[in-house]
C-alpha positions in Angstrom: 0.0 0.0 0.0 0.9 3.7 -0.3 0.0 7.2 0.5 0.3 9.9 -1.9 -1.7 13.5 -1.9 -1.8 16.2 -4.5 -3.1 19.4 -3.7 -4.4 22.4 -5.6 -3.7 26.0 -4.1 -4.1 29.7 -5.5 -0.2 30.1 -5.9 0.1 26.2 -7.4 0.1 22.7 -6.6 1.3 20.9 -3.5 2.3 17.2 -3.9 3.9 14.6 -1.1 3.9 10.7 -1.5 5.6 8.0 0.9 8.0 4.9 -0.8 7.1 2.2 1.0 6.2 -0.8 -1.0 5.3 -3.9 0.6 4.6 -8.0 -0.1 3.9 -9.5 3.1 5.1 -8.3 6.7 8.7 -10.1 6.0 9.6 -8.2 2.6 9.1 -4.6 2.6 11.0 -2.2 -0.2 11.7 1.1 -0.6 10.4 2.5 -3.7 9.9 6.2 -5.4 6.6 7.0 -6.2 6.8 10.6 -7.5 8.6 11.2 -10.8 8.7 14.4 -12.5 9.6 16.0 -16.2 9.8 19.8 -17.1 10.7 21.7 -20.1 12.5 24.7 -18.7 10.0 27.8 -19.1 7.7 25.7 -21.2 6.0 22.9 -18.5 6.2 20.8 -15.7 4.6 17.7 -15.3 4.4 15.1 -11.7 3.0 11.9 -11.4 2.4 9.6 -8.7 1.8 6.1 -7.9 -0.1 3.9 -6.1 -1.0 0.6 -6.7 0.8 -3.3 -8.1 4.3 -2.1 -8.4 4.9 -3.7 -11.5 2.2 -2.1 -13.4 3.2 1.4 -12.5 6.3 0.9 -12.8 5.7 -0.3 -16.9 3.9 2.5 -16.9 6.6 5.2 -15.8 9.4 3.0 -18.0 7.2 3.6 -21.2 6.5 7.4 -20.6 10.2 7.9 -19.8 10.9 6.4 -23.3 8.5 8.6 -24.6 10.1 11.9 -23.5 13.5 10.6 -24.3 12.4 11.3 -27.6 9.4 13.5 -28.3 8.0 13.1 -31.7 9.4 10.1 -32.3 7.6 7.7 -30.0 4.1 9.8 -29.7 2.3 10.1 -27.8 4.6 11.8 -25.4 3.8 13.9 -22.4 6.3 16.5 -23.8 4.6 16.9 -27.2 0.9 16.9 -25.4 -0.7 20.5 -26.1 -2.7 20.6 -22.6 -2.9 18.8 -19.5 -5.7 17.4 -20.0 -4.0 15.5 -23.3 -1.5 14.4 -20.6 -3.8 13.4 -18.2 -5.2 11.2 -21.5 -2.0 9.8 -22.5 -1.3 8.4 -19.1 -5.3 7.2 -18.6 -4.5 5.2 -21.9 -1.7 3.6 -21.3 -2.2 2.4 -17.5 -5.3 1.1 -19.2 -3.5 -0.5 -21.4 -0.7 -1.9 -19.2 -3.6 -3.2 -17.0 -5.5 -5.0 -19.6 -2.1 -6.5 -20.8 -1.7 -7.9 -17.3 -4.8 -9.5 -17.4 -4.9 -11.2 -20.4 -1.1 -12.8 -19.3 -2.5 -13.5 -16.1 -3.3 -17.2 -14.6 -6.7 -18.0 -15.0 -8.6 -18.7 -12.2 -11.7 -20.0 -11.1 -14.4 -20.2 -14.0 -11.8 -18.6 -16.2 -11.9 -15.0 -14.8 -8.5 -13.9 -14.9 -7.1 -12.6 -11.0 -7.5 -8.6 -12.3 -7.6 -7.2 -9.0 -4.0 -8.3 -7.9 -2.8 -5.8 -10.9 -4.9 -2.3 -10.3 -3.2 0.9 -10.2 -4.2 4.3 -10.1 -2.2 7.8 -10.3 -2.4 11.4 -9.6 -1.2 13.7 -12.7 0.0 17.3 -11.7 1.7 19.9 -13.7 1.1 23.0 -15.8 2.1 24.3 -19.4 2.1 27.4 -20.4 -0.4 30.2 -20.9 -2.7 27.6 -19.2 -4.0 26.8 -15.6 -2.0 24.4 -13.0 -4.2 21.7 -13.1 -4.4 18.4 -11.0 -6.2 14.4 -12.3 -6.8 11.5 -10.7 -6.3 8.6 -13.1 -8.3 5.3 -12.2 -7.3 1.9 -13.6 -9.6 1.8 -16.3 -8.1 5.1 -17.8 -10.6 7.3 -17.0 -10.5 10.4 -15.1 -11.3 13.2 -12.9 -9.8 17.0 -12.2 -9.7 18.8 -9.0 -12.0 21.4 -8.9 -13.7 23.9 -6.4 -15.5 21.1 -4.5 -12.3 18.7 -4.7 -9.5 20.6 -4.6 -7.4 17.7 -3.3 -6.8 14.2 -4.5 -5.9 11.4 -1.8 -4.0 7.6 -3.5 -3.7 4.5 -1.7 -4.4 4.1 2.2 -6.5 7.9 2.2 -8.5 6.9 5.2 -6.3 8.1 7.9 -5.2 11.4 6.7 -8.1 12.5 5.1 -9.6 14.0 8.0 -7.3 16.4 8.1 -7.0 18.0 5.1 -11.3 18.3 5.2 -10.8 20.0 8.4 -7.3 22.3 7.6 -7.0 22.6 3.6 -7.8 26.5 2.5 -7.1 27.0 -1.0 -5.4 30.7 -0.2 -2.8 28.9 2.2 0.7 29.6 1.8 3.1 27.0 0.1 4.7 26.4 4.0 1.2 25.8 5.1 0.3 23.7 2.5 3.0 21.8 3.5 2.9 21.5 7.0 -0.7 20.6 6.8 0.5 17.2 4.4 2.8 16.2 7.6 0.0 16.1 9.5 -2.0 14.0 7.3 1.2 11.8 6.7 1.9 11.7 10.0 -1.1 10.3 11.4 -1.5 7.8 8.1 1.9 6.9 9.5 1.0 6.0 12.9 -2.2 4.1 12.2 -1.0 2.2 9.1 2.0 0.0 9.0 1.9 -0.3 5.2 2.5 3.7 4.4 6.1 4.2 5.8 9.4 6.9 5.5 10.4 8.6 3.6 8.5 10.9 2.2 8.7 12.7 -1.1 7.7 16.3 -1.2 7.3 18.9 -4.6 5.9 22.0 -4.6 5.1 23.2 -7.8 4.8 27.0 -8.3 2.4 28.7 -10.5 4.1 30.2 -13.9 7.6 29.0 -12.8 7.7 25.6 -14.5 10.1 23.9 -12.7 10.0 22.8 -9.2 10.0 25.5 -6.2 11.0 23.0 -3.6 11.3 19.5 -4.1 12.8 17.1 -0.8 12.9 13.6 0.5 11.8 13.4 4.0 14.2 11.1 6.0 12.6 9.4 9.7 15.6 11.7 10.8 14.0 15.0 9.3 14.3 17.8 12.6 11.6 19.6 11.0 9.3 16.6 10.3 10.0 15.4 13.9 9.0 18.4 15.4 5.7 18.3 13.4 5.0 14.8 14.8 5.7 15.2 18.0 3.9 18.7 18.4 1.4 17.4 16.9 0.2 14.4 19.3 0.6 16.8 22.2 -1.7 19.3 20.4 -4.3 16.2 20.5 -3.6 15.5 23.6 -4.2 19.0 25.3 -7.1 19.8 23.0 -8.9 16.0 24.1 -8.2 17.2 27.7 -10.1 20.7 27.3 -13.2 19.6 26.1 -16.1 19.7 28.4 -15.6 17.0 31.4 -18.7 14.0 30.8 -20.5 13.2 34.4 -22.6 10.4 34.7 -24.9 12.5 37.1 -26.3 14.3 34.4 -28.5 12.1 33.0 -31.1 13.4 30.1 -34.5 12.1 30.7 
């Protein structure tokens, strides 16, 4: 399982995923699950993962071919003339990936291939020029949706845990640093209710116009600043749980 969040503010786009990547409790892998392209001035483009490893990883091998050589092996997320043609091209092929998967798959019961242990799905971020930042989430059949004023943020993998916070603390006119600090929150208590979602973290933030990364960081277990977060965080919990109003079992509603 994984985590990943992509967010869409006034100034740009917020994005943070973790790398763990797991088969079992005995055999558990460190894996990226952000990867990025940008053409200097022109666009910037993120995507990430969550999902059978294998399939996503196919997927990210054949794009990077693609962009190795735009116009030669269309289509290629470097040639697309909008993100919403990106978002497409990446739909399309995880599709096709998928179906791929399941046709070479062991048959099972009745003949029904074992599709689930193959699904994948994706967040697509990025902006190109003279156009909006915009932000998809790509499902395994290829189809898709785009953040808009009523989802402003999209959630990958184990979104449960976190999710709470971001209903409660996301404003789109929130500052890069808050944007940020608000995603180690919603990491950080993913983290400590779900064994499967594990350090480190990846973290880009992609400002509007500027078409290359603002900030981009790995966040180690080791991270002061990621720490402090955590830590501050549980006793902010902690003292708010404790000033709530005290229940008495004397006052008993008729």
């Amino acid at each position: 399982m994984t985590y990943c969040v992509g967010m869409v503010l006034d100034k740009g786009l917020v994005l943070m995923s973790d790398t763990r990547t797991n088969s079992g409790v005995d055999n558990i892998s460190t894996f990226r699950k952000m990867f990025s392209w940008s053409v200097p001035g022109e666009r910037i483009i993120s995507i990430m993962t969550a999902g059978n490893l294998a399939t996503t990883q196919s997927v990210i091998s054949q794009l990077e071919e693609r962009n190795k050589a735009p116009g030669e092996r269309r289509p290629s997320l470097l040639d697309a003339p909008t993100m919403f043609q990106v978002a497409t091209i990446v739909g399309r092929l995880l599709s096709d990936v998928i179906e791929g998967r399941q046709d070479a798959g062991m048959q099972g019961a009745g003949g029904q291939t074992e599709g689930p242990r193959f699904t994948a799905s994706m967040i697509v971020a990025g902006q190109i020029k003279d156009m909006e930042p915009r932000l998809f989430l790509i499902y395994p059949e290829g189809n898709f949706i785009e953040a808009s004023f009523d989802t402003p943020f999209f959630q990958i993998g184990e979104t449960k845990y976190g999710r709470p916070i971001l209903v409660r603390g996301y404003d789109k006119g929130m500052s890069f640093e808050d944007a940020v600090k608000l995603l180690m929150v919603s990491f950080d208590s993913t983290l400590a209710a779900n064994l499967s979602v594990g350090l480190p973290f990846d973290l880009m933030v992609i400002e509007r116009d500027r078409f290359e990364p603002l900030h981009h960081k790995r966040i180690t277990a080791e991270d002061p600043f990621f720490k402090l977060i955590s830590s501050s965080w549980g006793e902010a919990l902690r003292s708010a749980f404790y000033s709530l109003p005290d229940y008495s079992f004397d006052d008993q509603v008729p």
